[in-house]
C-alpha positions as CSV (number, residue, x, y, z in Angstrom):
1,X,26.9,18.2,0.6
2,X,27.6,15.0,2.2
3,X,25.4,11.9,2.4
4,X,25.2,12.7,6.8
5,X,24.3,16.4,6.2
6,X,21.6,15.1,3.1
7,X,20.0,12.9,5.9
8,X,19.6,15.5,8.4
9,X,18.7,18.6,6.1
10,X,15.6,16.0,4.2
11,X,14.4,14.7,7.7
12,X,14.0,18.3,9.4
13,X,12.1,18.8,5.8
14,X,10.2,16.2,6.3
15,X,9.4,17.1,9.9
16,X,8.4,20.4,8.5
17,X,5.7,19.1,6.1
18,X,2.5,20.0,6.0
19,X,-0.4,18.3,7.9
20,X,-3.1,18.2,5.4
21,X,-6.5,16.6,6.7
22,X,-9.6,15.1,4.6
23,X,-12.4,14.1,6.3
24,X,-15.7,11.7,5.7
25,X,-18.6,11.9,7.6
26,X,-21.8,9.2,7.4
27,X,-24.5,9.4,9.8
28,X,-23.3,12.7,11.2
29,X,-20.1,10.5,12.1
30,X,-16.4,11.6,11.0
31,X,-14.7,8.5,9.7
32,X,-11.1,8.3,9.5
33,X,-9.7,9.0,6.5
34,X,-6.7,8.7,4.7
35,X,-4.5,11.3,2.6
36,X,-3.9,9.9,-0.7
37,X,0.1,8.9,-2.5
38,X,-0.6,8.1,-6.1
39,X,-2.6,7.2,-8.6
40,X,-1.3,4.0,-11.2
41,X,-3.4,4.1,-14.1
42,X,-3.4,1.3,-16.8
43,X,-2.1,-1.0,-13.8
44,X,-1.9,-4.8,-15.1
45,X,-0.5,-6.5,-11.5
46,X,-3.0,-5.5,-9.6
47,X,-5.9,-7.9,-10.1
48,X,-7.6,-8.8,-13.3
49,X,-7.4,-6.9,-16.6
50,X,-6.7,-3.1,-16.9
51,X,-7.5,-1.4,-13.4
52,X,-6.6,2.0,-12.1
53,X,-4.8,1.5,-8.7
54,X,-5.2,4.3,-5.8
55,X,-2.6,4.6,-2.6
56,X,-3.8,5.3,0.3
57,X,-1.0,7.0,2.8
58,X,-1.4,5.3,6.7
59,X,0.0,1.7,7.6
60,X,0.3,-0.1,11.1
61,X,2.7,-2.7,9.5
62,X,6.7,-1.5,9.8
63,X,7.8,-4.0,7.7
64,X,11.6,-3.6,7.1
65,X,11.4,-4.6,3.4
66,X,9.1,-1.6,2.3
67,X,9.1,-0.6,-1.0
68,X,6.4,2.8,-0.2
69,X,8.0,4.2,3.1
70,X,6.5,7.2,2.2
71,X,3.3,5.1,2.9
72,X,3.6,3.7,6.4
73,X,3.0,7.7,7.8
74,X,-0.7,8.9,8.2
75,X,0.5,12.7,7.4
76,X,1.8,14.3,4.5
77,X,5.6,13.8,4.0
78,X,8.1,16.4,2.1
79,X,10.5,14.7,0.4
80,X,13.8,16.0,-1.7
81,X,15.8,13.2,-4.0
82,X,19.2,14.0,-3.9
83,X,19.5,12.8,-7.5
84,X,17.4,14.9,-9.0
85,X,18.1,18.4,-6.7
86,X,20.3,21.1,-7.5
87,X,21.0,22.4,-4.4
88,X,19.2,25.7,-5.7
89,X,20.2,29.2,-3.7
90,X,17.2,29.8,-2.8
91,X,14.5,26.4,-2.8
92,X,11.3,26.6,-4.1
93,X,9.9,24.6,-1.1
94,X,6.9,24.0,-4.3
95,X,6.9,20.7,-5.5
96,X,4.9,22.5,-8.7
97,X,7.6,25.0,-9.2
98,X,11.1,22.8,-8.6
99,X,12.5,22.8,-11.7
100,X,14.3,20.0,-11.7
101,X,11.4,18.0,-9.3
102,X,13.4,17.1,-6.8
103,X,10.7,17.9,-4.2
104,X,7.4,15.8,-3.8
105,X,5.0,16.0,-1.4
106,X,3.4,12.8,-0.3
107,X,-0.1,13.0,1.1
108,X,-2.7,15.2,-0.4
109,X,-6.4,15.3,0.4
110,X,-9.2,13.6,-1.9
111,X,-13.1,13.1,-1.9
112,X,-14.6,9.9,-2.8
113,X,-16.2,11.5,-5.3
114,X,-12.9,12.7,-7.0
115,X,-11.3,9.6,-6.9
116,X,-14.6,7.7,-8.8
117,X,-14.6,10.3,-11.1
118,X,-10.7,9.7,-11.9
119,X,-11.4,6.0,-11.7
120,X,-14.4,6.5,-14.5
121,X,-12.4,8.4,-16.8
122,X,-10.6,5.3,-17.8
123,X,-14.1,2.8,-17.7
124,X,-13.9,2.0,-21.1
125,X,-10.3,0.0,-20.6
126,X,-12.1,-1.8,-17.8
127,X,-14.8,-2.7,-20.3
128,X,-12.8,-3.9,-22.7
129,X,-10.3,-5.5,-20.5
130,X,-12.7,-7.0,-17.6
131,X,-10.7,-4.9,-15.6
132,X,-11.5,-2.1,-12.5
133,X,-10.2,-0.1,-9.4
134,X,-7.9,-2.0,-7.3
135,X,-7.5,0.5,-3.4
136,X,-3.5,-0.5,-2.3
137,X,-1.7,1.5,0.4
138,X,-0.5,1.6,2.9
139,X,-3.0,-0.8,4.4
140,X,-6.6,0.2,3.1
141,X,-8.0,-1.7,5.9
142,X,-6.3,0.8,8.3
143,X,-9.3,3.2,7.0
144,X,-11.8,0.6,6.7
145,X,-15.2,2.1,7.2
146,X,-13.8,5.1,4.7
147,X,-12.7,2.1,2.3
148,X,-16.0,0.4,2.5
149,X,-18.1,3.9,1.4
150,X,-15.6,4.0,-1.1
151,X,-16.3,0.5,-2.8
152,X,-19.7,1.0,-2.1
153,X,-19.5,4.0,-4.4
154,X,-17.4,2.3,-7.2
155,X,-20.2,-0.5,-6.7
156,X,-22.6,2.3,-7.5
157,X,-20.6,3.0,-11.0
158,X,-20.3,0.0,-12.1
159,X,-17.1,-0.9,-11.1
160,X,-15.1,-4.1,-10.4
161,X,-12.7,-3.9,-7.2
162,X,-9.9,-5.4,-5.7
163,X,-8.4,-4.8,-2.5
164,X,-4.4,-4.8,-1.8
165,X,-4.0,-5.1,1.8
166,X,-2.1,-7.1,4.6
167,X,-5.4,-8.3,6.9
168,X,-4.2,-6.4,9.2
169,X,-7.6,-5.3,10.8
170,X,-10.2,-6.3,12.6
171,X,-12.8,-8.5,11.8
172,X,-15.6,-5.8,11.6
173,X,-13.1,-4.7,9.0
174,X,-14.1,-7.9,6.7
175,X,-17.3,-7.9,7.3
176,X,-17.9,-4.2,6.0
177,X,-15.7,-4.8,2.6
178,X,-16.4,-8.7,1.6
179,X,-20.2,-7.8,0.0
180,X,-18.3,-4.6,-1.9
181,X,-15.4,-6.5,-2.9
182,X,-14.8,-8.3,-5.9
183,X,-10.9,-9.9,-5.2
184,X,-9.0,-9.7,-2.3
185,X,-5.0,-9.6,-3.0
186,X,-3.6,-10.1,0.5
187,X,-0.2,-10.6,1.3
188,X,1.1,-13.2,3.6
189,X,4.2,-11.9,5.0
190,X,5.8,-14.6,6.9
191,X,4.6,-17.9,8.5
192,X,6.6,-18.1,11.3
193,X,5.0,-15.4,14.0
194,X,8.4,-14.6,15.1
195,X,9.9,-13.6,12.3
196,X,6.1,-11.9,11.0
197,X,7.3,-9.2,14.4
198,X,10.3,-9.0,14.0
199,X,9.9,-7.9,10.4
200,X,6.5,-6.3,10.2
201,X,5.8,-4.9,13.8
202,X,2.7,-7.4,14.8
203,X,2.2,-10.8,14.7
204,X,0.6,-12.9,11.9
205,X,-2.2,-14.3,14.0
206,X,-4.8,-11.8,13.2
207,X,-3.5,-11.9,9.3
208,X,-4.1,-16.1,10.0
209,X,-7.4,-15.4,11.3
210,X,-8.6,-13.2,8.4
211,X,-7.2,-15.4,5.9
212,X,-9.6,-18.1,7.4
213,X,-12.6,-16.0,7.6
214,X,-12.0,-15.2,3.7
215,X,-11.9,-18.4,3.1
216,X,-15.1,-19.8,4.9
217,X,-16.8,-16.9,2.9
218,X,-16.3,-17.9,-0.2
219,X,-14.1,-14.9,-1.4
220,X,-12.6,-14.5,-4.3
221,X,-8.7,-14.1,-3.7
222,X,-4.6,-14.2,-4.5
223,X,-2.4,-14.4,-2.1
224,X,1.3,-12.8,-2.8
225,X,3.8,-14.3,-0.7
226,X,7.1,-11.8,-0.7
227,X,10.4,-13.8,-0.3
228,X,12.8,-11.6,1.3
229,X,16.2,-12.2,1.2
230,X,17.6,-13.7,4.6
231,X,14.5,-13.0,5.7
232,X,11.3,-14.9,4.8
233,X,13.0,-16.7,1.5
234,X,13.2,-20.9,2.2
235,X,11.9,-22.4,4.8
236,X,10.0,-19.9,5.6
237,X,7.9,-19.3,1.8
238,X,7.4,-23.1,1.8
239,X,5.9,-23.0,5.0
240,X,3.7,-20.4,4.2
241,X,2.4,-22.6,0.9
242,X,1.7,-25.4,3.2
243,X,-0.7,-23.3,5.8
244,X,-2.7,-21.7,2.9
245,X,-3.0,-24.7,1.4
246,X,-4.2,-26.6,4.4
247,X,-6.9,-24.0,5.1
248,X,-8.2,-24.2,1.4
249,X,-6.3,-21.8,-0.8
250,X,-5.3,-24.0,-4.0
251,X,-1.9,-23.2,-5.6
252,X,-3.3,-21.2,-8.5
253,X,-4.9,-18.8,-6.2
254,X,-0.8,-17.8,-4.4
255,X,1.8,-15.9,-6.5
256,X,5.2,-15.8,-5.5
257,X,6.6,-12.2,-5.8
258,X,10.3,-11.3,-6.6
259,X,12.1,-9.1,-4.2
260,X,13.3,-5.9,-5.5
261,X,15.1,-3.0,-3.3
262,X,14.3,-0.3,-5.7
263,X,12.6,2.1,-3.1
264,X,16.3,3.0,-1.6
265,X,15.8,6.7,-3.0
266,X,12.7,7.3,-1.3
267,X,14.1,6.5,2.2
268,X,17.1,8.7,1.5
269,X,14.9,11.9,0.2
270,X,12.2,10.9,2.8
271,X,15.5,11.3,5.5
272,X,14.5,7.9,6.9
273,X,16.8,5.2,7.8
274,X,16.9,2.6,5.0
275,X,16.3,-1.1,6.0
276,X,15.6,-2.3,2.8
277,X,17.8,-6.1,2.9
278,X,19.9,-6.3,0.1
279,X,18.9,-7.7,-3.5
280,X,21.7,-9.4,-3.8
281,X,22.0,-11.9,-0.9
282,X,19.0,-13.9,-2.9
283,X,20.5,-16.6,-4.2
């Protein structure tokens, strides 16, 4: 099979996933809720100590240097890596029953509930570490009245949290998470608003905006600024330093993160173009 008839064979699979629905509802109101992608337990980048770190699936960002396409969709997602298939006579179409896993499907219904009682069975790391549950995505914030029962109910357990998102959201986003979140790990994409939309989708000026509001309430945060090769590397990363430090946020509190293009497989077996820039224009 070539690479063209791989691309169109995994994106009519991926078309023909399934759309699986979970559903919250508080005050006899349905809140929207996300599928969830993965579960990373023992998780040491993701805020302090050991944490457990859940995915949701659902992102209003497109940013062009993804590394979880299979994240930016709100449904479930079938996807086949050429790698690893056999090009069986007959496929499973099972993810359970592949047997060389070549399928996976990506979105798959969870209660709040289950996910505390997957986050608890790993407490006594968090204990011993001063560690916790850290939420990443997708954008958590896309879901944010779900995401703020949720923390509420790790809050309940005894549990420290973090939250992984882009500030994408609105402010009545903020305002439901700060007094049920711990540390805030928000990324700051690009400082130049121009490039923030032509690389993400949307424009930085909300992101700006939140960033402020975090800071005039006293929260707890790191900030990861991504430097993108040709992209947001330079200019543009020193640029960012200099507004978060002008609105408050000291040096120790931003982390440069390395640029990887890893997630190439996922865009091939998801039958999505790839845009991922190039590792190795970085200097």
């Amino acid at each position: 099979m070539t690479r063209k008839e791989f691309l169109v064979a995994s994106a009519a699979f991926a078309v023909g996933g399934p759309r699986l629905v979970a559903a919250v509802t508080v005050g006899g109101r349905a809140l929207k809720t996300p599928l969830m992608l993965d579960t990373k337990r023992m998780a040491i980048y993701d805020g302090p100590g050991v944490r457990t770190t859940f995915f949701v699936k659902g992102c209003p960002l497109k940013c062009i240097w993804c590394h979880n396409p299979e994240s930016i969709q709100t449904e479930a997602q079938w996807a086949r890596f050429q790698h690893l298939c056999k090009h069986c006579a007959k496929c499973t179409m099972d993810e359970a029953t592949c047997p060389t896993r070549a399928l996976k499907l990506y979105g798959k219904p969870m209660t709040i509930d289950e996910i505390v009682a997957k986050a608890l069975e790993d407490k006594p790391f968090y204990d011993e570490s001063g560690g916790g549950v850290t939420l990443s995505g997708g954008e958590p914030l896309f879901f944010w009245e779900w995401a703020a029962e949720l923390f509420k109910a790790f809050k309940a357990a005894g549990l420290h949290t973090c939250l992984d998102t882009s500030l994408y959201a609105p402010p009545a986003a903020l305002k439901a998470l700060l007094p049920v979140t711990d540390m805030w790990l928000p990324d700051y994409k690009a400082d130049d608003d121009a490039l923030h939309v032509k690389y993400t989708g949307v424009s930085n000026k909300v992101v700006r905006k939140n960033l402020e509001r975090l800071v005039a309430a006293k929260a707890k945060m790191e900030v990861r600024c991504l430097a993108v090769p040709g992209c947001t590397d330079g200019d543009d990363l020193a640029a960012r330093h200099r507004y978060l430090h002008s609105i408050g946020i000291p040096e120790s509190s931003i982390v440069n993160l390395e640029y990887y293009d890893y997630a190439r497989s996922k865009y091939l077996a998801l039958g999505l173009k790839d845009t991922m820039p190039p590792k190795e224009e970085m200097p």
